[in-house]
C-alpha positions as CSV (number, residue, x, y, z in Angstrom):
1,X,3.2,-26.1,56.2
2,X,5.5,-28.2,58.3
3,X,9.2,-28.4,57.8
4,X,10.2,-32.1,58.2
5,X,6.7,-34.1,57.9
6,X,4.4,-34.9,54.9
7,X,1.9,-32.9,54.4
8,X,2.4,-30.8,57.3
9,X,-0.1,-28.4,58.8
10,X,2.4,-25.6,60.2
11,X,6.1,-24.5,59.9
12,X,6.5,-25.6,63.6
13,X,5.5,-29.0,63.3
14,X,7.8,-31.4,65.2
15,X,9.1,-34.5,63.6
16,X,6.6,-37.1,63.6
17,X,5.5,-40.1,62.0
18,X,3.6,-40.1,59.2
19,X,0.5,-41.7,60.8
20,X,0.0,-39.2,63.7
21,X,-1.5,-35.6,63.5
22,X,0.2,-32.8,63.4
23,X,0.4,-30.4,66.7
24,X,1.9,-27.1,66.8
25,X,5.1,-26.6,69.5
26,X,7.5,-23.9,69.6
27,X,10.9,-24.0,68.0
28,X,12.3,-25.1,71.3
29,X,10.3,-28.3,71.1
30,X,11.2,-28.8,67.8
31,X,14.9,-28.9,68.1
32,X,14.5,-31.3,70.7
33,X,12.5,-33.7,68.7
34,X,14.5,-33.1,65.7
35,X,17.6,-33.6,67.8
36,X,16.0,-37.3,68.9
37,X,15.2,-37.6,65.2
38,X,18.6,-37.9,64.8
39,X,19.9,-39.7,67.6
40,X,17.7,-42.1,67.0
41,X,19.0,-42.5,63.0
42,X,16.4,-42.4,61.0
43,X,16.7,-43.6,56.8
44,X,14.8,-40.8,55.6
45,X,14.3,-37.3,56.8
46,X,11.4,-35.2,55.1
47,X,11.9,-31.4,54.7
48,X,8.9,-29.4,53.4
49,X,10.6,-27.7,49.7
50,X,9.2,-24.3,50.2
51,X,10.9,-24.5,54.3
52,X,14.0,-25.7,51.9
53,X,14.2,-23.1,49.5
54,X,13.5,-20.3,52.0
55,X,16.4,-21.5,53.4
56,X,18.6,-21.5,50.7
57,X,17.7,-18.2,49.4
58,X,18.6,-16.4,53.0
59,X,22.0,-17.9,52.8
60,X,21.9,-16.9,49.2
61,X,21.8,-13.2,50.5
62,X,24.4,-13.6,53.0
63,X,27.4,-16.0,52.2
64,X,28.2,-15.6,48.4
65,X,27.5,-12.2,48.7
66,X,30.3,-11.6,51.2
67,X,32.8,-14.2,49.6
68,X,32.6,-12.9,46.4
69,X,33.2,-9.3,47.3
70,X,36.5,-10.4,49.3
71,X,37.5,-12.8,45.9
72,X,37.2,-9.1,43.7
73,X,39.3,-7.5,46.4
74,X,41.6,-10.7,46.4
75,X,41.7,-10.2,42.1
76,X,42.3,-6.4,42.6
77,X,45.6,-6.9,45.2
78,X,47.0,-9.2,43.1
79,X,46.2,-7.6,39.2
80,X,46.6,-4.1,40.4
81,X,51.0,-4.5,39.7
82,X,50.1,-4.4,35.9
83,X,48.2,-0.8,36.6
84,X,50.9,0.5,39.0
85,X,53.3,-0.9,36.6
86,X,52.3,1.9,34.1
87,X,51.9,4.2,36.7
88,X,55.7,5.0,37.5
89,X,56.4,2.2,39.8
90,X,58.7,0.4,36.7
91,X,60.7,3.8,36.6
92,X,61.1,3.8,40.5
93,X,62.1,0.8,41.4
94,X,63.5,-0.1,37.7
95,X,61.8,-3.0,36.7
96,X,64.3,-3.9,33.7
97,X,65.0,-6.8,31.9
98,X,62.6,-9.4,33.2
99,X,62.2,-8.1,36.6
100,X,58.5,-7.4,36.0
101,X,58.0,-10.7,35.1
102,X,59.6,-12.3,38.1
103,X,56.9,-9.8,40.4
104,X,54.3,-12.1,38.3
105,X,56.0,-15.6,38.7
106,X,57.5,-14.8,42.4
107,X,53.5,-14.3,43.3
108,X,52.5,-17.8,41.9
109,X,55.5,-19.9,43.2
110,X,54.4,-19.3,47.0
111,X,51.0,-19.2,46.2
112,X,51.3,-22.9,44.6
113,X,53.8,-24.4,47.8
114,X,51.2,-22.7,50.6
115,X,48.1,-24.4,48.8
116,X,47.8,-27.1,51.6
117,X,46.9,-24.5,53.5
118,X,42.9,-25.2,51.9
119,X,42.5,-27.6,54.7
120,X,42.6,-25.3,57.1
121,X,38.9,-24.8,56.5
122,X,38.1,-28.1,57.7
123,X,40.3,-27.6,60.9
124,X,39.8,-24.0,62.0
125,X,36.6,-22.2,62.2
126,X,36.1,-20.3,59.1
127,X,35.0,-17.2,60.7
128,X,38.2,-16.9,62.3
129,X,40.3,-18.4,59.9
130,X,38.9,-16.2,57.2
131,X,39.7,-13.2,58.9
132,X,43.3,-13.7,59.8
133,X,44.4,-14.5,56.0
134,X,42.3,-11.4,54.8
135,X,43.8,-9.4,57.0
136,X,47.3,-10.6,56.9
137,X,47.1,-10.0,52.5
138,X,45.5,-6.6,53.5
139,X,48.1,-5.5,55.5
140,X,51.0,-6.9,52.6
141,X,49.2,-5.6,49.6
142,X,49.2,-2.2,51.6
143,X,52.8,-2.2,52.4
144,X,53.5,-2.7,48.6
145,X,52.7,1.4,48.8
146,X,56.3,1.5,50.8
147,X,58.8,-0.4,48.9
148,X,61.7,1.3,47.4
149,X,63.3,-1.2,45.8
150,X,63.2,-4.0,43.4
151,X,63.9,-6.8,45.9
152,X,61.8,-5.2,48.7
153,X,58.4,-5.5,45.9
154,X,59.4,-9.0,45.4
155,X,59.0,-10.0,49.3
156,X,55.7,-8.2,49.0
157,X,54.7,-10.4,46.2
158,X,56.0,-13.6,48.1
159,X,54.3,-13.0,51.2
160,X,51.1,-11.9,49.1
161,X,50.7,-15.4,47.1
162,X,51.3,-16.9,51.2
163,X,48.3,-15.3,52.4
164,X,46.0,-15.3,49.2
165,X,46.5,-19.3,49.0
166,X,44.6,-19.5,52.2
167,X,41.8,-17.4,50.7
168,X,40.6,-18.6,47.5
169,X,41.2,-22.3,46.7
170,X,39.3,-22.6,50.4
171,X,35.9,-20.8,49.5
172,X,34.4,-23.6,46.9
173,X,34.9,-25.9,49.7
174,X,33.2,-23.9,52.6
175,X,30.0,-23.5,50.1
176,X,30.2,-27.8,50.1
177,X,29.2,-27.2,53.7
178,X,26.4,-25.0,52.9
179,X,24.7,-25.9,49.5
180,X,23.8,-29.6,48.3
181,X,25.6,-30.8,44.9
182,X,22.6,-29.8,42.7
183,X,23.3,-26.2,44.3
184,X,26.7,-26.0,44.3
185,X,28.1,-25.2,40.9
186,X,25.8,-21.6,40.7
187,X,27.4,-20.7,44.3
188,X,31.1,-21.2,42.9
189,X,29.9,-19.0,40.1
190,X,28.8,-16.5,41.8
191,X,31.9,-16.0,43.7
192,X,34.2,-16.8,40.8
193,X,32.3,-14.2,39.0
194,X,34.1,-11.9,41.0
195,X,37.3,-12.0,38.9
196,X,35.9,-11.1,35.2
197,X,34.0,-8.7,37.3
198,X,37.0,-7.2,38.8
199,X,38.6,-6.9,35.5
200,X,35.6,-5.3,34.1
201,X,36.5,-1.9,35.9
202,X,39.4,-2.5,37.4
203,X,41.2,-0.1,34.6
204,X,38.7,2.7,35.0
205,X,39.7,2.3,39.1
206,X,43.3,2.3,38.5
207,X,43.0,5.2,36.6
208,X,40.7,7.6,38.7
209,X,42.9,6.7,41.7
210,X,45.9,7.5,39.9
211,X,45.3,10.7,37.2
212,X,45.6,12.5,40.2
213,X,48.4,14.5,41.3
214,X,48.8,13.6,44.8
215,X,51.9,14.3,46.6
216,X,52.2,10.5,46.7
217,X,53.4,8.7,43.8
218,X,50.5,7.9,41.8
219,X,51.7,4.0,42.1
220,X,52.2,4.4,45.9
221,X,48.7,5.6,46.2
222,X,47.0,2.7,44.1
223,X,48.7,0.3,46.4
224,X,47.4,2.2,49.3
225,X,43.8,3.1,47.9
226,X,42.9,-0.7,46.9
227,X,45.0,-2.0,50.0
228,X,43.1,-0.8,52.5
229,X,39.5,-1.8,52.0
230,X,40.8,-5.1,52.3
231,X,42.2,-4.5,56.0
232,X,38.7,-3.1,56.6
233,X,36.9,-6.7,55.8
234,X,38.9,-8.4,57.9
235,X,36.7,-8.2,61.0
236,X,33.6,-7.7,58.8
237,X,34.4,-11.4,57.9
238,X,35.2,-12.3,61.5
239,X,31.7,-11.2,62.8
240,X,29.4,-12.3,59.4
241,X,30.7,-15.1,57.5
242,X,29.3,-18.6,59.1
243,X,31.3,-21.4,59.7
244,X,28.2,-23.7,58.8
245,X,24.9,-23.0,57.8
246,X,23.7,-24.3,61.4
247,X,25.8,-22.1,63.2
248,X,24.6,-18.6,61.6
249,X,23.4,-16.1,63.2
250,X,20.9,-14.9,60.6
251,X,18.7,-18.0,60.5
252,X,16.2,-18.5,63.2
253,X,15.7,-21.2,65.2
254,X,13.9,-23.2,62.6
255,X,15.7,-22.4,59.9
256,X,18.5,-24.2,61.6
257,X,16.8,-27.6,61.9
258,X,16.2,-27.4,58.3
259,X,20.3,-26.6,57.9
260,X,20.5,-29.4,60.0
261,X,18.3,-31.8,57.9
262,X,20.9,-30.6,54.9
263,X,23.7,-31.5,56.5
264,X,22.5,-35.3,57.5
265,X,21.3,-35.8,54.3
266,X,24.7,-35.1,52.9
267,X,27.3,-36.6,54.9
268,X,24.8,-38.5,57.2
269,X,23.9,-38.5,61.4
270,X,27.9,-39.5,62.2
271,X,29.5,-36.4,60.0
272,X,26.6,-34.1,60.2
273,X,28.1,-32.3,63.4
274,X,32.2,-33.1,63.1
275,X,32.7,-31.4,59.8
276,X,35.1,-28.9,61.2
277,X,37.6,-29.2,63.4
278,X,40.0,-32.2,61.7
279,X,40.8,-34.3,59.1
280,X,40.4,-38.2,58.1
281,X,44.0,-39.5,56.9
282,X,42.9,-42.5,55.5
283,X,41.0,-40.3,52.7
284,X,43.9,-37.8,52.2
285,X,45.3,-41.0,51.3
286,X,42.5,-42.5,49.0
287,X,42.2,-38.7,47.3
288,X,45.8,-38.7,46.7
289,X,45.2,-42.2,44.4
290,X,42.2,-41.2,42.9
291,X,42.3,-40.4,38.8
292,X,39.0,-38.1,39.2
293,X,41.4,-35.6,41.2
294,X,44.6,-35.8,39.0
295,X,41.6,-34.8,36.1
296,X,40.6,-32.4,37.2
297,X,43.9,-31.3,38.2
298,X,45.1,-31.2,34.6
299,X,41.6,-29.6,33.1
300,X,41.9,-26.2,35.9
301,X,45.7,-26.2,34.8
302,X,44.9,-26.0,31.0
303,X,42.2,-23.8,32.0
304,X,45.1,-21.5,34.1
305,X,47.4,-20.9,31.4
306,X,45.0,-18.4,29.7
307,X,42.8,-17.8,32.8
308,X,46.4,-16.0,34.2
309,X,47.3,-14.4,31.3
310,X,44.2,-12.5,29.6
311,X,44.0,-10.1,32.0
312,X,47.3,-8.8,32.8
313,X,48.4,-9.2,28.8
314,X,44.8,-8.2,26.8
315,X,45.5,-4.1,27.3
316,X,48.8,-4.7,25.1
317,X,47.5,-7.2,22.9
318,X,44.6,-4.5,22.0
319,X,46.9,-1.8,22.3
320,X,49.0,-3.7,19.5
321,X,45.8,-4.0,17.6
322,X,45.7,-0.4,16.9
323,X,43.6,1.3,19.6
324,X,45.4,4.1,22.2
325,X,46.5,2.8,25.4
326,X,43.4,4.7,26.9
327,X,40.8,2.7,24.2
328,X,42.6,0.1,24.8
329,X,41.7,0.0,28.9
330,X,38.3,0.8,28.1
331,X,37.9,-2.8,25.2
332,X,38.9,-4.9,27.9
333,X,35.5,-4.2,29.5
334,X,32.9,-5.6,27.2
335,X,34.5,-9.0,27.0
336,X,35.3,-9.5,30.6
337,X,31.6,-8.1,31.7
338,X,30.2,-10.9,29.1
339,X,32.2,-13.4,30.5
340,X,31.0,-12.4,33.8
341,X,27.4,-13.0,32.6
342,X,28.5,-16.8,31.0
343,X,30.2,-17.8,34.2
344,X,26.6,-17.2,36.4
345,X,25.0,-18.7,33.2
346,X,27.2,-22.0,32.3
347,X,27.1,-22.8,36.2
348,X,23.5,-22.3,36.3
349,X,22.6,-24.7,33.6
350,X,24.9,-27.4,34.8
351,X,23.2,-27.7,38.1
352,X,19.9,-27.6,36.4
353,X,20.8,-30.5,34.2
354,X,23.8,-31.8,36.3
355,X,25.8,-32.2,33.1
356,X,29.4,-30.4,33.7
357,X,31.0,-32.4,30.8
358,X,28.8,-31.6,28.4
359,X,28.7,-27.9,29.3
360,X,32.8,-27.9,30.0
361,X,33.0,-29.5,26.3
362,X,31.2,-26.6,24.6
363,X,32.9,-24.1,26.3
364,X,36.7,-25.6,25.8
365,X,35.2,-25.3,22.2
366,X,34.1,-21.8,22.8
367,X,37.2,-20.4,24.2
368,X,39.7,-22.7,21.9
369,X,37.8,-20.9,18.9
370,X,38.6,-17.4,20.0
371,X,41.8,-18.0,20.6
372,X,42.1,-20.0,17.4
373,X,40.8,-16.4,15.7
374,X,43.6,-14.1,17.5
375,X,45.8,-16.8,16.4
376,X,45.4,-16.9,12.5
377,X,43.0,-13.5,12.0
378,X,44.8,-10.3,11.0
379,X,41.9,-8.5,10.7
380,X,41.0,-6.1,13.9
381,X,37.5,-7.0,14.3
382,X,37.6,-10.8,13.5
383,X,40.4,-10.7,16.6
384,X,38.5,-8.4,18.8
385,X,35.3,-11.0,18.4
386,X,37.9,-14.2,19.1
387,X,38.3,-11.8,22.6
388,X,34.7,-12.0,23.2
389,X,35.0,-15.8,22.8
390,X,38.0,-16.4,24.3
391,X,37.0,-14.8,27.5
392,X,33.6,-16.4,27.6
393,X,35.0,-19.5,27.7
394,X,37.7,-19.8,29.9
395,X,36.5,-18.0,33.1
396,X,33.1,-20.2,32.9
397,X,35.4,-23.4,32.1
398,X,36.8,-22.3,36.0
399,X,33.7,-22.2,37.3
400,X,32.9,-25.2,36.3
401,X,35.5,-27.4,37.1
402,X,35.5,-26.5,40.3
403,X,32.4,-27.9,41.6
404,X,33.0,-30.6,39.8
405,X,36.1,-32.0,41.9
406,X,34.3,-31.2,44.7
407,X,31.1,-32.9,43.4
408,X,32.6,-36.3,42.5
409,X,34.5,-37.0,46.2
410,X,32.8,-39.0,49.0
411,X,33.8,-37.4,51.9
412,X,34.5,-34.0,53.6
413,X,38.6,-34.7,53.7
414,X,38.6,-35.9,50.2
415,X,36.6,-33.0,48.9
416,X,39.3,-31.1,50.8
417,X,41.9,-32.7,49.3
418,X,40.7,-32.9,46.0
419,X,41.1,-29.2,46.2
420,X,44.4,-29.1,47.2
421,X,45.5,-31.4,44.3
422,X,44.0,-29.2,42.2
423,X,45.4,-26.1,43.4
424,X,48.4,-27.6,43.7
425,X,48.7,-28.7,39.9
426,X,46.2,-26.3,38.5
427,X,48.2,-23.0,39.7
428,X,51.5,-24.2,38.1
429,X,49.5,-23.2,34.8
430,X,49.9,-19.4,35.5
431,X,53.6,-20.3,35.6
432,X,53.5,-21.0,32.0
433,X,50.8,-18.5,31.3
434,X,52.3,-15.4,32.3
435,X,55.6,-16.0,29.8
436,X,54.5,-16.5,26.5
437,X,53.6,-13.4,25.7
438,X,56.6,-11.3,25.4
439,X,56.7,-8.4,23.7
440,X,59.2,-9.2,20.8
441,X,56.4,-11.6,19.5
442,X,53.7,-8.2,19.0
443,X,52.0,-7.4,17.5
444,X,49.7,-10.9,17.1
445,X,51.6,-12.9,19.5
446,X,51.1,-15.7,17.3
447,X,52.9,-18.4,19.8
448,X,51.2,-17.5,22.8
449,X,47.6,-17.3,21.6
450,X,47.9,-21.1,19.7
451,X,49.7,-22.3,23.5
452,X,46.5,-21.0,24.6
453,X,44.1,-22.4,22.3
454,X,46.1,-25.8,22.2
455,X,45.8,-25.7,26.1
456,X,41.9,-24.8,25.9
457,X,41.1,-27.8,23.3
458,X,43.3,-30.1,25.9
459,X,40.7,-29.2,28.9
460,X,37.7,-29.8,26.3
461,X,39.3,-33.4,25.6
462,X,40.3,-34.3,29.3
463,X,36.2,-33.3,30.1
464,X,35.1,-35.8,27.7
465,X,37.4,-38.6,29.2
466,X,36.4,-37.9,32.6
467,X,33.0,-37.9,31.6
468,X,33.4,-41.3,30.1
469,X,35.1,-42.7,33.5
470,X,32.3,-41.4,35.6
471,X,29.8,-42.9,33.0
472,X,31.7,-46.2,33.2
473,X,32.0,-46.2,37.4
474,X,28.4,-45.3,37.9
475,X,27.1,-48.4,36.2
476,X,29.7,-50.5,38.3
477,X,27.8,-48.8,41.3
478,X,24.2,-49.7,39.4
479,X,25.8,-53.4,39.1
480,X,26.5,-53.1,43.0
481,X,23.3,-51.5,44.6
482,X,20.8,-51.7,42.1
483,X,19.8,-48.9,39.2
484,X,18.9,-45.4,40.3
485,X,15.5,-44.3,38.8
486,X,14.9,-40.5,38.6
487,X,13.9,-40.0,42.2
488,X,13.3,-36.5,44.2
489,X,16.3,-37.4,46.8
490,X,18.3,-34.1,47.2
491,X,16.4,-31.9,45.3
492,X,13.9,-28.7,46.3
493,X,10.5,-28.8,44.9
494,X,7.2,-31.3,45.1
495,X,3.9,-30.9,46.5
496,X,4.5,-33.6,49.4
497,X,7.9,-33.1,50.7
498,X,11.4,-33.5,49.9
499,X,12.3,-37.2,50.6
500,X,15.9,-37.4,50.9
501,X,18.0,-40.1,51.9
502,X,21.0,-39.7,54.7
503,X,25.0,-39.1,53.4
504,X,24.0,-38.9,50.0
505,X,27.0,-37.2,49.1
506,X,29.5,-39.7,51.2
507,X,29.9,-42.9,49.3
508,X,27.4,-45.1,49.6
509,X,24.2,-47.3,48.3
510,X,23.1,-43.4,46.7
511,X,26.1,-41.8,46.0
512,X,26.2,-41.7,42.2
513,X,29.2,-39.4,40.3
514,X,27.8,-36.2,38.9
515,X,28.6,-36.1,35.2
């Protein structure tokens, strides 16, 4: 079967015309006359769907895979304070008063003023990029085993949010570069994933590393233990994470003329080979005036006030149910690890149907219930259920929202920006988040959970308006260029080939918002 012509005889048929035969060449050949192909413009390119989806599932193995194992070590450094906390590090360096608190806030402030640094991955190779920030958060989260003093943790904590801002609001955009819109949203999910995941053991972790009785303090140690694996990816990432799915190593020679087929059909023959290495002002600009952005903003900053604080507070808010601190570590499992499961699920189904609205709506509803429940239930396993549910909806309500920003911008920059906006907005939620649960309000915490729920319900409303604007703009573009009927562009399957029109996800004659 032949990669780019309809119907094709063999893999390494060149690009031809439909109306001459097929001849076998090597791959050398065939970059060349795909490379003409291109120079010369062409409206359509045809890429076989099985070339396509062999494709996609080798960078399936390789690039979410490796992201989402440095997001879980990314969670762990940042989440593991609460464990070390408990661990003798509030005796040590006495964490009275609010000083705990301000380790959690101090973290989110610098991580919110360093978000611009999410174009980065559209000026610097990621590779190398990737590598530097990983390393630099390793190195601070590992010093955190060193400080002696109130003040000294809270640097750590500063320099920490620095370094993880260039980490994780970046990744949803690299996958743009290597997954279509239709594929997107499960990619995000996968890595995102990575967090409920992380809080699905992270307790049992913490507490092997620590019931110890090492002649290092038991805090010290967790810092160190967790720390360093982090150091250790750093040049992993340098040497295996692709900047672009035409520059990996792992794909053969033919495997990147199909990348390359990708990436014309979604930014077009102009883009296709400058989507690294700088930025378009004029659409920082337009993102900047865009609604869609300041949407989505405000849905991943509803979604942040409880996303921030379930995890650190859900051991006390258990252990005020009734259960041992120990029972308590071990609950927290079962609702994260299902949350987990939704988050793969929810992004899964939205790509199938390419509904996000729909799917963000029923799980606003979702998590707004269980929280609704911890609110107003007194009963223990009425609240403990309103966990389930309250977890299962806001992590996948992350997932979700992410690809959607990224989906509904018409250009690399402005898909860069747009995640910067919502980084920049969306982070100030933990801000909120991680103070309304304090411990004179136990044991129900009344306040915080209906803050939470009210916030939840709020996303679930803003998806619906959203929704409603991209429903209205899409028939102004139908006005413009003519209705879209149902039509194979951009999608992998089909007997005959994948017919897919150029820079279908710039703004153009195809470009229609994703709802």
């Amino acid at each position: 079967m032949g990669l780019f012509s309809k119907p094709p005889a063999t893999v390494t048929d060149p690009v031809e015309d439909s109306d001459s035969s097929p001849t076998r060449i090597d791959s050398e050949k065939a970059a060349i006359d795909l490379q003409e192909d291109i120079n010369a413009q062409p409206v359509h390119h045809h890429v076989h769907p099985e070339a396509e989806r062999a494709l996609v599932r080798k960078l399936d193995w390789r690039v979410p895979p490796l992201v989402a194992a440095l997001y879980l070590l990314s969670f762990l450094d940042r989440s593991n304070i609460g464990n070390a906390r408990i661990a003798g590090m509030s005796t040590d360096l006495d964490l009275v008063g609010n000083r705990y608190n301000w380790l959690l806030t101090i973290f989110y402030i610098s991580y919110i003023v360093f978000e611009f640094q999410t174009m980065m991955w559209k000026i610097v190779p990621a590779h190398i990029w990737a590598a530097f920030v990983i390393l630099a958060w390793g190195i601070i989260a590992t010093l955190q085993s060193t400080t002696t003093t109130w003040a000294g943790e809270m640097a750590c904590r500063f320099f920490l949010g620095v370094t993880e801002a260039g980490f994780g609001p970046g990744i949803p955009y690299l996958l743009s570069f290597f997954y279509l819109r239709h594929e997107l949203g499960l990619r995000i999910g996968l890595f995102l994933s990575a967090a409920p995941l992380a809080n699905t053991f992270s307790g049992a972790l913490a507490y092997g590393i620590t019931s110890g009785h090492s002649h290092l303090a038991n805090w010290r140690l967790l810092f160190l233990v967790e720390g360093l694996p982090t150091i250790v990816m750093a040049p992993v990432t340098f040497f295996f994470l692709p900047d672009s799915p035409d520059k990996a190593r792992f794909l053969n020679e033919e495997e990147r003329l199909v990348a390359k087929a990708r990436s014309v059909r979604q930014v077009g023959v102009g883009d296709a080979t400058k989507r690294v290495g700088g930025v378009v002002w004029k659409d920082i600009r337009a993102a900047l005036l865009d609604a869609k952005c300041w949407f989505t903003a405000l849905m991943y900053f509803s979604c942040n006030v409880s996303f921030s604080s379930l995890p650190v507070f859900l051991p006390t808010i258990l252990n005020d149910m009734g259960f041992t601190a120990i029972d308590s570590q071990g609950l927290t499992a079962p609702p994260f690890f299902l949350s987990f499961l939704m988050t793969i699920l929810s992004t899964y189904i939205a790509d199938r149907m390419r509904q996000r609205g729909y799917m963000l709506m029923f799980l606003s509803c979702i998590g707004g219930i269980g929280y609704v429940l911890l609110a107003s239930c007194k009963v223990v396993g009425v609240r403990y259920f309103g966990v389930f549910l309250a977890a299962s909806g806001i992590f996948p309500c992350i997932a979700n929202i992410l690809p959607w920003t990224l989906n509904n911008q018409g250009s690399d920059t402005r898909r860069g920006m747009g995640m910067v906006i919502l980084n920049i907005i969306g982070q100030c939620g933990p801000l909120l988040g991680t103070n309304i649960f304090p411990t004179s309000e136990g044991p129900r915490y009344v306040k915080g959970m209906a803050i939470c729920a009210a916030f939840t319900f709020f996303n679930g409303f803003l998806a619906f308006a959203l929704r409603t604007l991209l429903v209205w703009e899409n028939k102004k573009l139908d006005k413009k260029y003519g209705p879209q009927i149902n039509r194979a562009a951009g999608q992998i399957g089909g007997e005959e080939g994948t017919e897919s029109t150029t820079a279908e996800e710039n703004y153009g004659s195809s470009y229609r918002y994703m709802l």
